[in-house]
C-alpha positions in Angstrom: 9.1 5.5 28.6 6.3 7.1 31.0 3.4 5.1 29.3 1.9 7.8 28.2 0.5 8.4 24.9 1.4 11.5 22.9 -1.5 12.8 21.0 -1.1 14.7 18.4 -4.2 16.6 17.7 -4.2 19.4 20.2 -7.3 19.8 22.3 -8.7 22.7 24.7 -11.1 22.9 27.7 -14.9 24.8 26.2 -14.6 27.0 28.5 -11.4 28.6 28.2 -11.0 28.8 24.6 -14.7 30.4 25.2 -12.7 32.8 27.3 -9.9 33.1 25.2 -11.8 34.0 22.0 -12.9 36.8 24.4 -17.2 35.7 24.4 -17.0 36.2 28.0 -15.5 38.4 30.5 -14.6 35.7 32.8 -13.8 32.0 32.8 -16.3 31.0 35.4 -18.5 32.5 33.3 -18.1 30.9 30.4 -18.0 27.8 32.4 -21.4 28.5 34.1 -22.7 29.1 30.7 -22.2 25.8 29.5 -22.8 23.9 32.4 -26.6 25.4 32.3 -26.7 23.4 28.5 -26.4 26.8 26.9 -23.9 25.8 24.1 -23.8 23.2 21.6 -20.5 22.0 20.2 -21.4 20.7 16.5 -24.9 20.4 16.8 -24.8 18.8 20.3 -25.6 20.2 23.9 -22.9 19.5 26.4 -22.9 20.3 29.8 -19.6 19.9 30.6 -17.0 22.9 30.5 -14.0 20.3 30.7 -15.2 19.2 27.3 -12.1 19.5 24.9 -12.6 21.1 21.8 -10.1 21.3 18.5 -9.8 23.2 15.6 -12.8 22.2 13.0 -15.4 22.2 16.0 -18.4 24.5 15.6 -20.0 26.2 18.8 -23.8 27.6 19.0 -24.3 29.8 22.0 -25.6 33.0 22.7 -23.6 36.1 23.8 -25.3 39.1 25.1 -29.0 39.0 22.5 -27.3 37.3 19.7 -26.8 33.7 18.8 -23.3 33.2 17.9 -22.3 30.7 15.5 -18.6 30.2 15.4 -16.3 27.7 13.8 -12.8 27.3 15.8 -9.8 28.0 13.7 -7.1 28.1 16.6 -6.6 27.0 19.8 -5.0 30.1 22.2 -2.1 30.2 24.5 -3.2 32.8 26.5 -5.9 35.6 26.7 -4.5 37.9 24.5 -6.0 41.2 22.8 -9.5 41.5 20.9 -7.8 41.2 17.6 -5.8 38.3 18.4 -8.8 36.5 19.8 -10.9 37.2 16.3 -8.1 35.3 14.6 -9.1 32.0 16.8 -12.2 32.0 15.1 -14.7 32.3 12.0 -17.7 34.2 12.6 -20.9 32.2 11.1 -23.4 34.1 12.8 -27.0 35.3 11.7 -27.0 38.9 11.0 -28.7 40.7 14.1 -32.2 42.1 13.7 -32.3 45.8 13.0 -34.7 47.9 15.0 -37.8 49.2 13.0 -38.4 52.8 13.7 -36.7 54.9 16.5 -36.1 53.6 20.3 -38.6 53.8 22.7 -38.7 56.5 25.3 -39.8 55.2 29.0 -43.0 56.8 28.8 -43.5 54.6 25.5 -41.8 51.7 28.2 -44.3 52.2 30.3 -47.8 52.6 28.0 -46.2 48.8 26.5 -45.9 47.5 29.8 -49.3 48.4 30.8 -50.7 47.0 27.6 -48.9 44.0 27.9 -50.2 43.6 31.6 -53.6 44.0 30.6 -53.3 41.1 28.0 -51.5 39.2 30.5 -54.9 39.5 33.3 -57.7 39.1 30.4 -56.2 35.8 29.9 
């Protein structure tokens, strides 16, 4: 008997299921990321990447300029391929904002920057 107890709900550090699901490109990435507060783990902001996570726990963080919204189906292994990390996951994410109209050339960059500065002094 080595006194410790087995437990039988699985659990995984935030941060490397984070990196496992394939959100981030590295692990101390996804660790810096929720040390700064940026992710909530059902409903709650946590700081800690050590944080251990199971299968039924919901995560709000962004990713890139979306807000991701994912429930966790599966704990991982390893870091395995892009379609083996979508299966670790339900996606309950808002639907990103189309763009209105056609993309901005620079000079259009620039004439919205200068507006935008000009606002910016009147004030």
């Amino acid at each position: 008997m080595t006194g410790q107890s087995e437990d039988p709900a699985p659990k995984q550090r935030l941060d490397k299921w984070l990196w496992q699901a394939r959100f981030y490109k590295t692990r101390t990435l996804a660790a810096r990321t929720v040390s700064d507060g940026r992710v909530r783990v059902n409903g709650e902001k946590v700081g800690k990447p050590a944080l251990p996570v199971v299968p039924g726990d919901t995560l709000t963080f962004t990713a890139g300029d979306r807000i991701r919204v994912v429930e966790i189906v599966a704990l991982a292994m390893r870091r395995g391929p892009a379609s083996e990390a979508q299966a670790l996951y339900t996606d309950h994410s808002p639907k990103p904002v189309p763009r209105v109209g056609p993309r901005p050339t620079g000079r259009d960059r620039r004439r919205m920057d200068a507006a935008r500065d000009d606002e910016t002094h009147r004030q």
